[in-house]
C-alpha positions as CSV (number, residue, x, y, z in Angstrom):
1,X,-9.3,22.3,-5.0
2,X,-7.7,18.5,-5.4
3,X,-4.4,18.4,-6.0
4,X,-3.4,14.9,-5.2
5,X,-5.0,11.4,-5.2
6,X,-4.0,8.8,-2.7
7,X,-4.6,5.3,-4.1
8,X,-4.3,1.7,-1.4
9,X,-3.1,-0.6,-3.9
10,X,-4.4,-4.2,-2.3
11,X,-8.4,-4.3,-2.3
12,X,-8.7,-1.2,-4.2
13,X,-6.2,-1.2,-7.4
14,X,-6.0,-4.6,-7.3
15,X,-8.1,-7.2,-6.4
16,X,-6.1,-8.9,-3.7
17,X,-7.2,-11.3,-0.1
18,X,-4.6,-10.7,2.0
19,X,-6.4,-13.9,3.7
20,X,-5.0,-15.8,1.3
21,X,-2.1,-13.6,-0.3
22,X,-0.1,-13.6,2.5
23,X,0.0,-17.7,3.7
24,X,0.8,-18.3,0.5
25,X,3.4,-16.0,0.5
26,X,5.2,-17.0,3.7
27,X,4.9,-20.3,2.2
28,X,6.8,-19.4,-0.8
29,X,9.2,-17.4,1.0
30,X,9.8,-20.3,3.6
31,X,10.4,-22.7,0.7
32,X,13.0,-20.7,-1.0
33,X,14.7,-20.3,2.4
34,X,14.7,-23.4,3.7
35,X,18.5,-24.2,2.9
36,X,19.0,-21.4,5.2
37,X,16.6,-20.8,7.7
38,X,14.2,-23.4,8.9
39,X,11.0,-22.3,7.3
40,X,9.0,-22.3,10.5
41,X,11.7,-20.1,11.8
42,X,12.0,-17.8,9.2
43,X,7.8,-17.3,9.2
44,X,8.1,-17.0,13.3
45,X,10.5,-14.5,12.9
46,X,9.3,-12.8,9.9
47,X,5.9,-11.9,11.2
48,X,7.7,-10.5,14.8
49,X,10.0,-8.4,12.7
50,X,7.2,-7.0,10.5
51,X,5.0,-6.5,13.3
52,X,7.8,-4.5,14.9
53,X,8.0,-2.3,12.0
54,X,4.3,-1.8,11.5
55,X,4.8,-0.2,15.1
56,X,7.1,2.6,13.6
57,X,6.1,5.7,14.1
58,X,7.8,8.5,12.0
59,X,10.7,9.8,14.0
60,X,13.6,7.4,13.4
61,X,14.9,4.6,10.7
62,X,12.7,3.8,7.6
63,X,10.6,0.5,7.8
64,X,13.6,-1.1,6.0
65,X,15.5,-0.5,8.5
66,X,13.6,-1.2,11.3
67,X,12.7,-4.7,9.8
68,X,16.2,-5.3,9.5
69,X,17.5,-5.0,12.8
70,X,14.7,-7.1,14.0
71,X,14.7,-9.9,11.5
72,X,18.3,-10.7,10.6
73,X,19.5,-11.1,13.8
74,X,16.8,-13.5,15.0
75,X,17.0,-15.9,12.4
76,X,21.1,-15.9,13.2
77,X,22.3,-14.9,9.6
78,X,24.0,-11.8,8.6
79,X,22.0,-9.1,6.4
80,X,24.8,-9.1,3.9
81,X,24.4,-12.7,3.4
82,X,20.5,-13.4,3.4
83,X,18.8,-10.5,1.8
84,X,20.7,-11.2,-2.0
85,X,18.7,-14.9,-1.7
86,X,15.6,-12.7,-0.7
87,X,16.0,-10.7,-3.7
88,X,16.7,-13.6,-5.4
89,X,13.2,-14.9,-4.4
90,X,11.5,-11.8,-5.0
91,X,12.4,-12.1,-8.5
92,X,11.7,-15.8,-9.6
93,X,8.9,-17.2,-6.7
94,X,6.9,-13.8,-5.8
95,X,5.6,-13.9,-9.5
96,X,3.8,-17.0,-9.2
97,X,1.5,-15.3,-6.4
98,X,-0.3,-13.6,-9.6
99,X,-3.2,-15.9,-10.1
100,X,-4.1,-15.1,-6.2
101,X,-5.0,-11.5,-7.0
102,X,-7.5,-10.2,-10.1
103,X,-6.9,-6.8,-11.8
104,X,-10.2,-4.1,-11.3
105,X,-11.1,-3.1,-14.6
106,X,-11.7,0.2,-13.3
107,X,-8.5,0.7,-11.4
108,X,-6.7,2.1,-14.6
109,X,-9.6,4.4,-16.0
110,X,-9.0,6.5,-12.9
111,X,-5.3,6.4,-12.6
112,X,-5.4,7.8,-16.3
113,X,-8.2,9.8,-15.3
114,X,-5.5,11.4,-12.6
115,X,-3.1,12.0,-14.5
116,X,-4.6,13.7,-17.5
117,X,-6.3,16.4,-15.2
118,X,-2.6,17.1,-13.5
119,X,-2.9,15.4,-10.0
120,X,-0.5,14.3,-8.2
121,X,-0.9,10.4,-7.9
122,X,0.7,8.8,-5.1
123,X,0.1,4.9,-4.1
124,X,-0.7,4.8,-0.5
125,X,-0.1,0.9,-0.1
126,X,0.9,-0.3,3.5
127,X,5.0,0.0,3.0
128,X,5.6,-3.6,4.6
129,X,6.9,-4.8,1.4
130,X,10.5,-3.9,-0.6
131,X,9.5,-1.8,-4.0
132,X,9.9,-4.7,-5.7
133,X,6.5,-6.4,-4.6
134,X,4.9,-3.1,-4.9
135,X,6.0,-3.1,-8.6
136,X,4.9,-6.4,-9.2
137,X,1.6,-5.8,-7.9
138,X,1.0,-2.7,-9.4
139,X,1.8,-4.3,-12.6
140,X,-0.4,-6.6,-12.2
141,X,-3.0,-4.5,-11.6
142,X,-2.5,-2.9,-14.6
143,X,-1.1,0.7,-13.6
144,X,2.8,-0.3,-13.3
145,X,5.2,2.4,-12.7
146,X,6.4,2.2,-16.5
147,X,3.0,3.3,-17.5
148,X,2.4,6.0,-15.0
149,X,4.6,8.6,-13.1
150,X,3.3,8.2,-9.8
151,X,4.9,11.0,-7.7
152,X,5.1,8.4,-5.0
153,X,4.7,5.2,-4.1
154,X,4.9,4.2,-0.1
155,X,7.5,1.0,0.4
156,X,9.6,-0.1,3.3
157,X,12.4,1.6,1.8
158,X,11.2,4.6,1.5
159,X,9.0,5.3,4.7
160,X,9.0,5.5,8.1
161,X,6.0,4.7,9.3
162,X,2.7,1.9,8.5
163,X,-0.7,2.2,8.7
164,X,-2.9,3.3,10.5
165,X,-0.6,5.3,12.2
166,X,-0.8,9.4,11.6
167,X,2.7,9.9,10.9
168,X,2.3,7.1,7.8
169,X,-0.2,9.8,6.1
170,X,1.4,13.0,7.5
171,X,5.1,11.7,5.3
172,X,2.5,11.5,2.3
173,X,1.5,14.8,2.7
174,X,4.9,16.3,3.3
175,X,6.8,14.0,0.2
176,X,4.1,15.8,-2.1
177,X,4.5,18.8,-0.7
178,X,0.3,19.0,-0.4
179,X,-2.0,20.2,2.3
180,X,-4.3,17.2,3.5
181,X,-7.2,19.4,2.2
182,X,-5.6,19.2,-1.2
183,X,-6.1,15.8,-1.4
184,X,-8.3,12.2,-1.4
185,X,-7.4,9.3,0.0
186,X,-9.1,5.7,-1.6
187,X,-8.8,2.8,0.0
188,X,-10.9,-0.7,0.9
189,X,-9.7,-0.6,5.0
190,X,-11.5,1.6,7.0
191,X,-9.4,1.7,10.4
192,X,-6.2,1.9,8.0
193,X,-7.2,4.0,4.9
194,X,-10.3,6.1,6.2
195,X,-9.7,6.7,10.0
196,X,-6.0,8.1,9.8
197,X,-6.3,10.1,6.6
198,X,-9.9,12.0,7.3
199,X,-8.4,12.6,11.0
200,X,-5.8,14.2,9.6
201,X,-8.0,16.8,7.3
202,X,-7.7,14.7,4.0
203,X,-10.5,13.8,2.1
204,X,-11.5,10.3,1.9
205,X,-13.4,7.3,-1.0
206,X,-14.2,4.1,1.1
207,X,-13.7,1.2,-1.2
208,X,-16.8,-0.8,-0.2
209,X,-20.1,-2.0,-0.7
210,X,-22.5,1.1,-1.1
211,X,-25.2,-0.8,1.0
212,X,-22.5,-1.3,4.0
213,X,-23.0,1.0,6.8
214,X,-19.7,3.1,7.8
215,X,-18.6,2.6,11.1
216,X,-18.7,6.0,11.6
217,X,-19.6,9.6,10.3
218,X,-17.1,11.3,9.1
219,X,-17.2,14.9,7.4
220,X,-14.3,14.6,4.9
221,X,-16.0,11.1,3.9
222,X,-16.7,11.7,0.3
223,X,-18.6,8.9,-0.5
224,X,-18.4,4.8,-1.2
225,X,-18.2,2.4,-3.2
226,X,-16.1,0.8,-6.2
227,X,-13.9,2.7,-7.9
228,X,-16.0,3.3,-10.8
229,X,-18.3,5.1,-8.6
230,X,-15.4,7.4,-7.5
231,X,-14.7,8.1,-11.2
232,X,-18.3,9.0,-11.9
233,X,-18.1,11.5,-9.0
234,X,-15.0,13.0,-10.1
235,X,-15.9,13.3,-13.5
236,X,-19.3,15.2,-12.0
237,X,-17.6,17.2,-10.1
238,X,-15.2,19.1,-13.0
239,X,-17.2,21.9,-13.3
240,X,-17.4,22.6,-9.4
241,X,-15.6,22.0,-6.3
242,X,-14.8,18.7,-4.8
């Protein structure tokens, strides 16, 4: 029986290129530093430090953490005195990346669909990012956290591992306090939101083209397509097992 729905927020909730998010991003983010850091610098830096993190595997710090220790030191400036001016910039620059990303009409039909059947809903986005850019995005996708109690959503704060690696998933299931068999993972990225979760025993929805061939054949691969065609599915499936 499912208990719990995992949700990949960027190319599934939200229509998001992280080809073109993310430059624009570090371009911001460079800008709003530049009195501190020189912006090519900060970027350099930025990107070692994250790939550092994304490399974290469960057993020590959270990705917060682990960021930290990595970033603030290179770019020669203390924690204490950076991160407020990152907050800062989180606040009044990281809204104007909205009109890079679209909302998907179906993305809150099946969050509300979630909830009113008693799931637990959880937001399986990467946790590179502080909460704060999560929220934003989600928001902009139209299922913020003020609308809907999601029982967790993954940030750099808060985990201690990235995708695709097992332990990323294996916190999920443990924070809900779910077997992976209890639950369905949805996500657009197959080597990062398929793969690791279906390895692990969860069930899986592959956010893509239905005429696209997966890479692979998977027995906890419950179907693919857009989300709409997840909903449909779920809806059919009421009266039955999943």
């Amino acid at each position: 029986m499912l208990k719990a729905i995992l949700l990949d927020l960027d190319g599934t909730l939200l229509g998001n290129s992280m080809e073109v998010f993310v430059p624009a991003y570090l371009e911001a983010l460079g800008g709003f530093l530049s009195n501190h850091v020189p912006p090519r610098r900060l970027v350099n830096e930025l990107l070692n430090a994250t790939r550092i993190m994304a490399a974290n595997d469960g057993a020590g710090p959270t990705n917060e953490e682990v960021f930290a220790s990595a970033f603030y030191p290179a770019v020669g400036r203390e924690r204490a005195q950076l991160e407020p001016v990152i907050r800062r910039f989180y606040a009044e620059e990281f809204p104007k990346l909205r009109p890079l990303t679209r909302p998907v009409p179906e993305a809150p039909r099946l969050v509300e669909w979630a909830f009113g059947r008693g799931l637990q809903v959880a937001v399986a986005t990467n946790p590179l990012f502080p909460r704060t850019a999560i929220e934003q995005r989600l928001e902009w996708a139209g299922v913020g956290v003020q609308e809907f109690p999601y029982a967790l959503v993954t940030t750099y704060e808060a985990m201690h591992a990235c995708k695709p690696h097992p332990a990323y998933y294996a916190e999920i299931f443990s924070l809900l306090g779910r077997a992976p068999e209890e639950c369905l993972m949805a996500g657009d990225d197959w080597g990062a939101d398929i793969l690791p979760s279906t390895r692990l025993g969860c069930r899986a929805w592959w956010v893509a083209n239905p005429a696209v061939r997966p890479p692979a054949t998977l027995p906890r691969l419950m179907g693919q397509g857009r989300l709409s065609a997840l909903l449909d599915r779920l809806l059919a499936a009421e009266s039955g097992p999943y």
